[in-house]
C-alpha atoms as one frame of an Amber mdcrd trajectory, in Angstrom:
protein
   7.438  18.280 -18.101   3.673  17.244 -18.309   1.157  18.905 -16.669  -2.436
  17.518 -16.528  -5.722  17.303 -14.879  -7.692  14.473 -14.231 -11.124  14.064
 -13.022 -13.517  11.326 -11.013 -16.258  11.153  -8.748 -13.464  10.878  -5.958
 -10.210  12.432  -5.058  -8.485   8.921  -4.520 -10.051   7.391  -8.107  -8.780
  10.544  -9.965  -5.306  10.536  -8.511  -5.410   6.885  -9.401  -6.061   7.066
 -12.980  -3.162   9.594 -13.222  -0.471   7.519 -11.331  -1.409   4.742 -13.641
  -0.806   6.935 -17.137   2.061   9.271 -15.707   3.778   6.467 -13.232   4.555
   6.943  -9.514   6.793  10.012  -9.547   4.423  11.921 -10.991   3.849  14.886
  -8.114   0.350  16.134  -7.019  -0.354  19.866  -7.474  -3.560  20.259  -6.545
  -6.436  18.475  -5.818 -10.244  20.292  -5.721 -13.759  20.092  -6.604 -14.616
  20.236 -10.262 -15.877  23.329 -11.506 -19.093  23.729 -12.973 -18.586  23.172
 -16.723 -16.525  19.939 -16.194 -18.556  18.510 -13.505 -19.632  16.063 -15.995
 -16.623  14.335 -16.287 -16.230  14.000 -12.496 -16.816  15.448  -8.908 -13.001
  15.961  -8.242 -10.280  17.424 -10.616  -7.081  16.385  -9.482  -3.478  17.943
 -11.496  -0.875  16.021 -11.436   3.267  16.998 -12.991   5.625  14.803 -14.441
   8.885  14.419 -16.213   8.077  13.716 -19.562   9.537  10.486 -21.128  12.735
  10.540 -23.442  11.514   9.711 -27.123  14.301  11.389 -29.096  15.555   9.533
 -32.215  18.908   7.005 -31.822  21.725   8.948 -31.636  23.718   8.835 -34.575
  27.211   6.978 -35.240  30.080   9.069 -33.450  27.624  10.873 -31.575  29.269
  12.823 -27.874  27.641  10.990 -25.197  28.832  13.475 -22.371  27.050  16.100
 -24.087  23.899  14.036 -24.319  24.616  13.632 -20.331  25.154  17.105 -19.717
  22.123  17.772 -21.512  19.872  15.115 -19.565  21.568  16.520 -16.054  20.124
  20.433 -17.141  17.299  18.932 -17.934  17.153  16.858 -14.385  18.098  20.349
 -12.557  15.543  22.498 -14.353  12.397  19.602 -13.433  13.677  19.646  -9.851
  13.487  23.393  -9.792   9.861  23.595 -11.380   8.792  20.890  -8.959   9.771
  23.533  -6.126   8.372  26.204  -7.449   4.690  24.289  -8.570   4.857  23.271
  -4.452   5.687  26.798  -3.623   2.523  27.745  -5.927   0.525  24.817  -3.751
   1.286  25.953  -0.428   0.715  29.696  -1.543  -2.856  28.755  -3.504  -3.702
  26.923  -0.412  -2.767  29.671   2.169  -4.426  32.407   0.072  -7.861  30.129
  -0.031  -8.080  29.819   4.055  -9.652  32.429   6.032  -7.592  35.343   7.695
  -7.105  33.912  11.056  -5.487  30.358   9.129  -3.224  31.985   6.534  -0.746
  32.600   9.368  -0.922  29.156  10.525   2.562  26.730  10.309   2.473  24.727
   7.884   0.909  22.124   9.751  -1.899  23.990  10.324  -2.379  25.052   6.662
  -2.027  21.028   5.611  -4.452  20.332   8.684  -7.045  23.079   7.398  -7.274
  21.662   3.543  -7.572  18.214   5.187 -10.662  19.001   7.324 -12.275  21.288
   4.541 -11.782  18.530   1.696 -13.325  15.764   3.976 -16.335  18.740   4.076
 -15.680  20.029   7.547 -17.143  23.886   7.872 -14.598  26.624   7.077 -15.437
  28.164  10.165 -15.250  25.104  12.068 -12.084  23.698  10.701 -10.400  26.974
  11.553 -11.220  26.874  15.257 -10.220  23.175  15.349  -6.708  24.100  13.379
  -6.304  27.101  15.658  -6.767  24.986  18.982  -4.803  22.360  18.132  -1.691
  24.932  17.408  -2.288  26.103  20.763  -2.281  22.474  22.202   0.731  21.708
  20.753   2.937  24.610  21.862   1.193  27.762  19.326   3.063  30.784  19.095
   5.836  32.231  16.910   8.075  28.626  17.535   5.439  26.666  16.152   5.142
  28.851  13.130   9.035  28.748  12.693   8.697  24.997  11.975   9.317  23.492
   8.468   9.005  20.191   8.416   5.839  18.488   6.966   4.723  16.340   9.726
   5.128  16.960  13.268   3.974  14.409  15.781   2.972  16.489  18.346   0.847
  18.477  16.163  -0.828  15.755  14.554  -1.590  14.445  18.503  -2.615  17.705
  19.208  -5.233  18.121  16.084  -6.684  14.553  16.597  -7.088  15.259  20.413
  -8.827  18.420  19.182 -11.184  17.067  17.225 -12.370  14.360  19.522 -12.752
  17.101  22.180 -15.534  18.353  19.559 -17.160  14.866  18.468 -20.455  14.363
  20.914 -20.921  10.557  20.824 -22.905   8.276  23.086 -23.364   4.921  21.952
 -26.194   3.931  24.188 -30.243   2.853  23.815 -33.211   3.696  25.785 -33.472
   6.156  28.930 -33.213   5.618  32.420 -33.532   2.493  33.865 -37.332   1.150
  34.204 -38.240  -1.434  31.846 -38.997  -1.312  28.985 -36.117   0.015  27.306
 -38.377   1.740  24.393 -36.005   3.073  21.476 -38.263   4.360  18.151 -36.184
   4.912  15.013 -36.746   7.958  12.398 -35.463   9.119   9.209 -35.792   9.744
   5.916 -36.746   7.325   3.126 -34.383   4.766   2.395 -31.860   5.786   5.431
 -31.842   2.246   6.551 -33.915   2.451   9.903 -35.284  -1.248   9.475 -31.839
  -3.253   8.907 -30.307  -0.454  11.708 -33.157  -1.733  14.091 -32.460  -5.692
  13.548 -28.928  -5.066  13.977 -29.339  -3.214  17.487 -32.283  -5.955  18.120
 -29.521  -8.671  17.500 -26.780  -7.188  19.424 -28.395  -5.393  22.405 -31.450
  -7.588  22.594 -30.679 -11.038  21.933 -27.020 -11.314  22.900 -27.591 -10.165
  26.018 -30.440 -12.592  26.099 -33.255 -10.225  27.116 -36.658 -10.477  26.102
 -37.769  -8.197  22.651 -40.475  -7.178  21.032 -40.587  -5.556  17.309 -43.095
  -2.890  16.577 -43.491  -1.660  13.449 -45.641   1.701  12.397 -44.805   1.679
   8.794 -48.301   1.047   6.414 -46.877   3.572   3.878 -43.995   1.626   2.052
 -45.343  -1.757   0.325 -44.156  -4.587   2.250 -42.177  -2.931   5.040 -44.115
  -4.023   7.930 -43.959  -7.643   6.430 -39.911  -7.596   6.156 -39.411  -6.444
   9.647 -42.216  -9.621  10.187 -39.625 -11.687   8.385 -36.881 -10.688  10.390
 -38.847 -11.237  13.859 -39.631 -14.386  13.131 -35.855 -15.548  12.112 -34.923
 -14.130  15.818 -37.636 -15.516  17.392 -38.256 -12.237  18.775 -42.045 -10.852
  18.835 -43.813  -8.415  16.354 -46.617  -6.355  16.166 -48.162  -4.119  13.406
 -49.970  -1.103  14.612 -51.752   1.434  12.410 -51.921   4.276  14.491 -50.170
   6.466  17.465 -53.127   5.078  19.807 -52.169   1.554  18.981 -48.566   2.171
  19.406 -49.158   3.224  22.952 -51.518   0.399  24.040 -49.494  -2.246  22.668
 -46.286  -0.399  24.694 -48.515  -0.488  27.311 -49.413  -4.034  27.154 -45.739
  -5.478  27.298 -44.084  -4.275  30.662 -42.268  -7.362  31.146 -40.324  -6.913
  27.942 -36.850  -5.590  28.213 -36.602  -3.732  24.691 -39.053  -2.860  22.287
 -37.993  -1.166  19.022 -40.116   0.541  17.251 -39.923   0.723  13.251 -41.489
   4.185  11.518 -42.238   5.339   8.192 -39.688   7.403   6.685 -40.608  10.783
   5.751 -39.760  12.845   2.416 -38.769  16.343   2.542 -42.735  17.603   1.453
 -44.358  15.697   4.571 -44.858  17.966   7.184 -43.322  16.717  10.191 -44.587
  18.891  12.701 -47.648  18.142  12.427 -47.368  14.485  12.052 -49.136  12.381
  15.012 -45.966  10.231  15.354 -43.970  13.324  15.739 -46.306  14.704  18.252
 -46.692  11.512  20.309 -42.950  10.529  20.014 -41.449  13.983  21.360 -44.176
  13.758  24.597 -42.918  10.513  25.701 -39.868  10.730  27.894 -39.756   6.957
  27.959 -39.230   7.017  24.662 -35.288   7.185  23.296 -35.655   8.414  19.831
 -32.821   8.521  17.298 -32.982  10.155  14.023 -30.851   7.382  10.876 -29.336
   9.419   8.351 -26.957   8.125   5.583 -23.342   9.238   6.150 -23.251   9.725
   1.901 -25.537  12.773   1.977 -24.127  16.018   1.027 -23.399  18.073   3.844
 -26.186  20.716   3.210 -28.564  17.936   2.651 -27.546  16.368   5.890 -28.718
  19.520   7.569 -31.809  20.272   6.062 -33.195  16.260   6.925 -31.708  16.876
  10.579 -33.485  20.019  10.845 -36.956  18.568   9.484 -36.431  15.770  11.967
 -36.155  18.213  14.632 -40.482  17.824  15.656 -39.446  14.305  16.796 -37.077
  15.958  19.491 -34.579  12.690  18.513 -32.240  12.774  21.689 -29.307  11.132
  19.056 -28.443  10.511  15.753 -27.169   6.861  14.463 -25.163   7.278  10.852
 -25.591   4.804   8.544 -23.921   3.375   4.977 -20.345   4.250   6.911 -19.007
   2.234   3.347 -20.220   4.787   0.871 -18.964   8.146   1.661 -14.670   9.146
   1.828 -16.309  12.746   3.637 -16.649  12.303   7.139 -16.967  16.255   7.672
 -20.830  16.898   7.856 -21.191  13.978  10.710 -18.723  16.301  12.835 -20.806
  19.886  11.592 -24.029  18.134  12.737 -22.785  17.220  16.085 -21.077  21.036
  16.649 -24.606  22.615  15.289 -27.363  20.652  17.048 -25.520  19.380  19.801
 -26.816  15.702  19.403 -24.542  13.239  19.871 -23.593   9.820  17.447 -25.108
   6.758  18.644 -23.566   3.968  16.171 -23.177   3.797  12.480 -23.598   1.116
  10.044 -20.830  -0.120   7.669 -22.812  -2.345   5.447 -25.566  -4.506   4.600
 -24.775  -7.560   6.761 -27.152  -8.707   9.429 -26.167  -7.864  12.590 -22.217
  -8.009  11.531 -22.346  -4.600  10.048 -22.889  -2.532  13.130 -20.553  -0.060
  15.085 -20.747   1.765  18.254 -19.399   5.222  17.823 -16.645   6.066  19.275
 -14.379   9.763  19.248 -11.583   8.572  18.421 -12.926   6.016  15.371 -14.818
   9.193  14.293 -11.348  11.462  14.813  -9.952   8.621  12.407 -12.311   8.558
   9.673 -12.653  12.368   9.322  -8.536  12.990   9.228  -7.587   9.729   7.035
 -10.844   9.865   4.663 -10.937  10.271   0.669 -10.144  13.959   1.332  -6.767
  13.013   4.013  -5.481  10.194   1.539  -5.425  12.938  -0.595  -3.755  15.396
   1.225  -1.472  12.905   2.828  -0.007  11.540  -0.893   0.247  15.314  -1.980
């Protein structure tokens, strides 16, 4: 047999480099995050078995073929045995890794748990979902009696579960007056300007209702002039204003239009947002619908930290963008659980406005059970 380990920057990209060099048979063993000292080579070390190939020399004139079978069959037995007992070691490794109230789980459960946790779900959090969704789906001592690898009513059960525990409301503005006024923050880079044409195009302009474009952004070099660009393609209106008092006069001064969007600078992780004036205005203004744009390919803890500096701006929901970049789904579901704000839409590309989702449980159900970390899980 051939045991070995192979390592990329995803789960899917390693177990593809070792199908192509040890074939399709080859069986998964485990699959986990690279450990410190090879994290160089990759993010994800996947090890992968296989049945070494035949290169013995010719057999010789008058040679016994049966005993050359014979041999081949022992040889046949002894891989199917090892290939037990390596997926006896998986299940085992895998149980011994979950918390106490998991490693009792079926095996369902256990499959479910390393599912969640590789697409970055919390431990904690994974373990209540994987817990629930046994109870859903009958729990007990029969459940845990079962054998087989996939069970249908589980899986219905786990996905039902989970979208139980996604908060999403694709929606902009509050109430009802007019104007709809919806302000977009977020870090550097997150995408709030494309995000805000996108919305403009398909909540503004399809449904043929009168927008203006504001834009508060003199910090980054030409951003007030691309979101010009962009107005002026739509047809739409735009405005530059330099401070918070301008931003509220020129709100003021445009009651007849049905959405205005405002565009804001994005702020680093050494600004203080608390005791920005934007912050300050923004989250004393219950006219105004304020959604915090992160990127879906930040790391989990990351995620949390931005959401948590963000938090001055009292952002009522949060709209995930770059969709297309991440196989991790996880942290969009911890965010939701810890801060109780739900998902708005998320963004699955660069395209203007084709590129734009509303958020929806069970989409987000989908993408967090059949991401890079499911795939994974689902070939081993």
């Amino acid at each position: 047999m051939k045991l070995k380990s192979y390592f990329a920057n995803t789960v899917e990209d390693a177990m593809a480099l070792a199908r192509a060099e040890l074939g399709p048979e080859a069986m998964l063993v485990n699959s986990r995050k690279a450990s410190l000292d090879a994290r160089h080579l990759g993010a994800y070390e996947v090890v992968f078995v296989s049945e070494m190939p035949d290169v013995a020399s010719p057999e010789p004139p008058g040679s016994v073929i049966p005993s050359k079978r014979s041999h081949n069959d022992r040889l046949t037995q002894q891989m199917s045995e090892l290939k037990r007992e390596l997926e006896g070691m998986r299940r085992t490794i895998t149980r011994s890794a979950l918390a106490p109230g998991v490693r009792d789980a079926s095996q369902d459960g256990s499959a479910a748990y390393h599912v969640l946790t590789a697409n970055e779900v919390s431990p904690e959090l994974a373990r209540e979902i994987v817990d629930a969704a046994e109870v859903r789906s009958g729990g007990g001592s029969k459940l845990r009696t079962l054998r087989r690898t996939e069970n249908a009513e589980f899986q219905r059960a786990l996905a039902e579960e989970l979208e139980s525990r996604l908060l999403v409301q694709a929606s902009l503005g509050r109430g009802e007056g007019r104007p709809q006024i919806v302000a977009f923050v977020g870090p550097p880079g997150c995408g709030k300007t494309t995000t805000l044409v996108k919305l403009a195009v398909h909540y503004g302009l399809a449904a043929r209702r009168p927008v203006l474009l504001l834009s508060i952004d003199t910090y980054r070099v030409a951003a007030a002039e691309q979101l010009r660009a962009y107005a002026n393609i739509l047809g739409v209106g735009f405005q530059l204003v330099e401070t918070v008092g301008a931003l509220a006069q020129a709100i003021e001064e445009n009651p007849r239009k049905a959405m205005i969007f405002v565009d804001t600078p994005g702020l680093s992780m050494a600004d203080a947002a608390e005791e920005s004036p934007l912050s300050q205005f923004l989250s004393t203004r219950p006219d105004i619908d304020t959604q915090l744009v992160v990127s879906s390919s930040m790391k989990s803890a990351d995620l949390s930290r931005v959401v948590d500096r963000f938090e001055a701006f009292r952002a009522q929901r949060m709209i995930f963008t770059r969709v297309d970049e991440t196989g991790s789904f996880g942290p969009i579901l911890n965010e939701t659980a810890r801060t109780g704000k739900p998902v708005s839409f998320f963004t699955t590309g660069q395209r203007i406005p084709e590129d734009l989702e509303a958020a929806t449980k069970e989409r987000l159900a989908e993408l967090i059970l059949r991401g890079t970390g499911g795939e994974a899980q689902s070939a081993a």
